[in-house]
N, C-alpha and C positions, 0 to 999 in steps of 0.2 A: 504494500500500500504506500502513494505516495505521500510527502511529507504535503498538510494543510497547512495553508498560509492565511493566515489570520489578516482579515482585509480593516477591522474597526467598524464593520456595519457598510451602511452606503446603500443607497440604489439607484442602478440608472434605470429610469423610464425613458422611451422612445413611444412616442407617440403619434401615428400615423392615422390619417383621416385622407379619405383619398377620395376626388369629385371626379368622375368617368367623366366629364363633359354634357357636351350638347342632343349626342346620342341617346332618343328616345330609348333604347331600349339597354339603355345604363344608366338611367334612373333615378333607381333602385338607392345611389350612393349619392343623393342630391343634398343630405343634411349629413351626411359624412362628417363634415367639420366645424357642423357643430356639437356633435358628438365627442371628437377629438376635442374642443376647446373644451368643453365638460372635464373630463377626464384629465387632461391637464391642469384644471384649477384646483379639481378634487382629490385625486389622487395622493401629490404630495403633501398635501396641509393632514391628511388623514391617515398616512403610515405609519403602522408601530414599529416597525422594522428597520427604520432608517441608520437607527443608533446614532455615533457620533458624528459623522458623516453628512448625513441628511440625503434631498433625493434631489440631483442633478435630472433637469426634462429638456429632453429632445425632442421639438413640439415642428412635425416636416410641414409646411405648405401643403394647402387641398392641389394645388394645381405639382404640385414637385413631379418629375419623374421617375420610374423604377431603379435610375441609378441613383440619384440624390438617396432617396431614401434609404437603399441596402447601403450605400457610403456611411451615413450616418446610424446606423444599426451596428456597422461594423465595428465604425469607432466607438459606439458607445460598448459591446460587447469587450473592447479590450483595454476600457478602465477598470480596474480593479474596483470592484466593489463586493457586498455581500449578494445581493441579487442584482439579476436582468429583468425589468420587464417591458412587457413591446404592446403596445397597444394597435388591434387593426381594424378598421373601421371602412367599411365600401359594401360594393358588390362583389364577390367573385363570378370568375370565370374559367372554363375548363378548358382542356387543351382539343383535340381533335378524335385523340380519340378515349378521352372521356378519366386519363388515368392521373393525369396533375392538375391545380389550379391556382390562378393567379390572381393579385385584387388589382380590380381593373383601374386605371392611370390616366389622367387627365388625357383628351382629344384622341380615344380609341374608339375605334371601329367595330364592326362583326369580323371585318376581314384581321384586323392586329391586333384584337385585346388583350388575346393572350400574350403574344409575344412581348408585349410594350408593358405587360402588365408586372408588378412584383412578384416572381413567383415563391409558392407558398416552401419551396425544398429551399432557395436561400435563407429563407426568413429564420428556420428550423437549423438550420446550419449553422446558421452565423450565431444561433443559441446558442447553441452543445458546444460547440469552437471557443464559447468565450470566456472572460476571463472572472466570470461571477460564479458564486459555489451555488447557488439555487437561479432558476428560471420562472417564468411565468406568462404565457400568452394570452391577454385580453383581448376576444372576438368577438366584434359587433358585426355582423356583417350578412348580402342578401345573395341569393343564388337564381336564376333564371331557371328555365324548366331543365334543359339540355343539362346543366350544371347540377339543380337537385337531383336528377337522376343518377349522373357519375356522383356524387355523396352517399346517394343511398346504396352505394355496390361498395362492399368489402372489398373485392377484388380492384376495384379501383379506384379514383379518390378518396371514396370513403377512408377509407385507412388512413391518411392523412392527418383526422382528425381524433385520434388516436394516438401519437408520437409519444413514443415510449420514456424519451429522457424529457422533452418539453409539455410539462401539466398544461389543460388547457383550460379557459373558462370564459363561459359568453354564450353569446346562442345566435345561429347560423336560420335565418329564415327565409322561405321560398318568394320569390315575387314574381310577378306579372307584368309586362311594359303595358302602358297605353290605359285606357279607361276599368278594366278592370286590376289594376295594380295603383289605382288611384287613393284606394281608403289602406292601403297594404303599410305596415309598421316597418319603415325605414330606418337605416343604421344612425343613428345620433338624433331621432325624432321623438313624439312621444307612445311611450311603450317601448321603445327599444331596451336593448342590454345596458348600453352607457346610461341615459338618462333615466333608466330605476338604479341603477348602481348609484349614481350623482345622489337621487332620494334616497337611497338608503343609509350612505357612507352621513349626509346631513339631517337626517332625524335618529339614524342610531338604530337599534335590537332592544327594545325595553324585554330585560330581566336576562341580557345576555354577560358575558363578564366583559371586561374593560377595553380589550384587545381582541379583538374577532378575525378567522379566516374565511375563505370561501365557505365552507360548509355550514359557518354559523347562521351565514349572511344568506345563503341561497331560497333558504323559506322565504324570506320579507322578498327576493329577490323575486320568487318566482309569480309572490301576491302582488306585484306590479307588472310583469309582464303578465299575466293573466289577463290585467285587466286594458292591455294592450292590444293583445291578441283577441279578445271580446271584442273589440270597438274595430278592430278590422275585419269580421265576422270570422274568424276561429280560423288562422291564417295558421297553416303547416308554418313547424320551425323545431328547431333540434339544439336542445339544450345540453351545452358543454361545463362539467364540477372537474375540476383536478380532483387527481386519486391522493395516494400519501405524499405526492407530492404537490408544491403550489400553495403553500401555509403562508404565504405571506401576510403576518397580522394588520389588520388596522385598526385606528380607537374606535370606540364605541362609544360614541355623543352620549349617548341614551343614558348611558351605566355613570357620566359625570352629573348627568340633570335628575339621575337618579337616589344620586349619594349627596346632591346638593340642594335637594326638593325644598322649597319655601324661602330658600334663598334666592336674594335679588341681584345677581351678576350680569356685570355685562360680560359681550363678544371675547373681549381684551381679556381680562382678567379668566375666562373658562381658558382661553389658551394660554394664559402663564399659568394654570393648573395643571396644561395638561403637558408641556415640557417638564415642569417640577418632576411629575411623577414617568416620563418617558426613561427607560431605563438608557444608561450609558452605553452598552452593549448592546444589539436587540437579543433578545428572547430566543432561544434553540426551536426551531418549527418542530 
């Protein structure tokens, strides 16, 4: 076994929200970035895990292209920190013949979107290659017919979303271009993955403990996208929990407005409580 190097905490977030363009039938990734900008506001003000270090964000342009972005994925993978995590936000797209998939990239076509698009095996790579001792992929993102099809086949995309060394979490939903894809739950819209994550991480888990992971968080999570999925009349979508891995903690609002019930604080003063009590090192997942 090799020798662990103790990094002091840290996390880099990358966070990607990506606008397909003008092509009606890429959509799907039209509030993309404002999902990303969610996710970057929220994210790091609300990690337990940061430690000493805190969270460095790498927040790419909707319009950026599939290099821009794996450029700065890369870099961020090879600062040492305690975790990676990568935020992705669009529509995917699948290849030809239905076995990889990419989030499709500003001014793409039917004819180029894969190619132009990010594909989904760099993303996973440039994880496992990097220089953090835990990972974690946040997925907001929408799939066209052709595409949920290759998802639903183990034998091809599907499997994908499964990646053995990178935990994944989020939820991947079908859509429709044109009028009936019009009431459909968009990545960074409301009902999506980001914007119940954003509600949840700021109302908190009443009666959950101080520091929550994915699994504590994914009831409140799933009682928001429910009622997302309702209002677009009961829209297919395939919901992603890391397994043992992907712990990455974060506070629990709830559990400080709970131990401070009757008291009159402001904004300010709940967050110089809650660095006080932020431990120096993060917390073993």
């Amino acid at each position: 076994m090799g020798a662990v190097r103790m990094t002091g905490g840290g996390i880099e977030l990358v966070v990607i929200g990506a606008d397909g363009g003008p092509e009606r039938g890429y959509a799907g990734s039209a509030r993309a970035a404002e999902g990303a900008a969610e996710l970057a506001r929220t994210l790091p003000d609300r990690a337990f895990d940061a430690g000493t270090r805190g969270c460095r964000v790498s927040h790419l342009p909707a319009g950026a292209d599939a290099n821009a972005m794996l450029t700065a994925l890369r870099q961020a993978s090879q600062r040492p920190a305690r975790w990676l995590v990568v935020c992705l936000l669009g529509q995917l797209v699948a290849d030809p013949r239905g076995r990889r998939i990419a989030l499709v990239t500003a001014g793409s076509t039917p004819d180029n979107a894969y190619r132009r698009g990010l594909a989904w095996d760099w993303v996973t790579s440039a994880m496992v290659h990097g220089d953090q001792e835990e990972t974690l992929l946040l997925v907001d993102a929408v799939a066209d017919k052709d595409t949920w099809a290759a998802l639903a086949r183990e034998d091809g995309a599907g499997e994908l979303l499964t990646h053995s060394r990178v935990p994944l979490w989020g939820r991947v939903g079908r859509y429709t271009a044109g009028r009936r894809g019009r009431d459909a739950v968009l990545p960074g819209g409301e009902g999506s993955f980001s914007w119940a994550l954003g509600r949840v991480l700021d109302h908190g888990v009443p009666g959950a403990a101080a520091a929550v992971g994915p699994e504590e968080l994914q009831a409140a999570l799933e009682a928001q996208l429910a009622w997302g999925d309702l209002a677009a009349g009961g829209a297919s979508a395939r919901l992603l929990l890391p397994g043992d891995g992907g712990r990455l903690l974060m506070r629990n609002r709830a559990a400080v407005r709970g131990a401070l019930a009757g008291l009159s604080l402001s904004e300010e003063l709940l967050a110089v409580l809650w660095r006080e009590s932020a431990p120096t090192d993060p917390p073993s997942a």
